[in-house]
N, C-alpha and C positions, 0 to 999 in steps of 0.2 A: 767705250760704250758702257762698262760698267762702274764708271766713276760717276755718267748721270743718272742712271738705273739707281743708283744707291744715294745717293743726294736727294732725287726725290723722294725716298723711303724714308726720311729724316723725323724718329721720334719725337723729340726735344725743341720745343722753341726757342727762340731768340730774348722771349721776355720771360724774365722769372716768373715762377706763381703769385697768386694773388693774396697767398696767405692764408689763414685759418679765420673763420666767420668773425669770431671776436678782436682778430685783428683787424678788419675791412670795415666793421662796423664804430671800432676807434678811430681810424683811417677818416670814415667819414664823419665824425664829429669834429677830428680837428679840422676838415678842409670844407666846410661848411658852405655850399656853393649857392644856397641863396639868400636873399638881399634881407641885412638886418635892419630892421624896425629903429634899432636907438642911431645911428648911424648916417638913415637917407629916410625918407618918406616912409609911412607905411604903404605897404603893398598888399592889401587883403586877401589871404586866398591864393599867393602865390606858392606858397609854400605846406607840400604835403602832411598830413597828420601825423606823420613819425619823427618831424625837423619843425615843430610846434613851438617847442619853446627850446630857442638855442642857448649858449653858453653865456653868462654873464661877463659884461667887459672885464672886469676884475680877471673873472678866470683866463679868457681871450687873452688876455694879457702876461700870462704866467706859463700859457703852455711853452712857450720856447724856451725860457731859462729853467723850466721843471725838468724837459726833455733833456737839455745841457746842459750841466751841474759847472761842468767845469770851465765854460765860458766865466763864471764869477758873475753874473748878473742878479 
């Protein structure tokens, strides 16, 4: 009985934290979830005033071998 008593008191999630603001907010520039203009279509207006102007392909193209140096790419 008191091993489900104490299971359901269970502090700690199963998913880590989310991180600290300025990491959540790099988080979401690289995983940029709406539709890019040079890409597909424009889409006017789908996309909120804070994801206005996204990353240049140039850049889009760098974050993964910036992030991993030692991939050699």
């Amino acid at each position: 009985m008191f091993a489900v008593v104490a299971a359901g008191c269970r502090g700690r999630s199963f998913l880590p934290a989310a991180g600290s603001m300025n990491q959540q907010q790099a988080n979401a520039v690289v995983h940029d979830p709406y539709p890019l203009d040079d890409i597909g279509p424009s889409d006017q207006g789908a996309r909120p005033p804070s994801y206005q102007n996204p990353l240049p392909e140039p850049v889009r193209n760098r974050i993964g071998a910036d992030a991993m140096p030692w991939l050699g790419r």
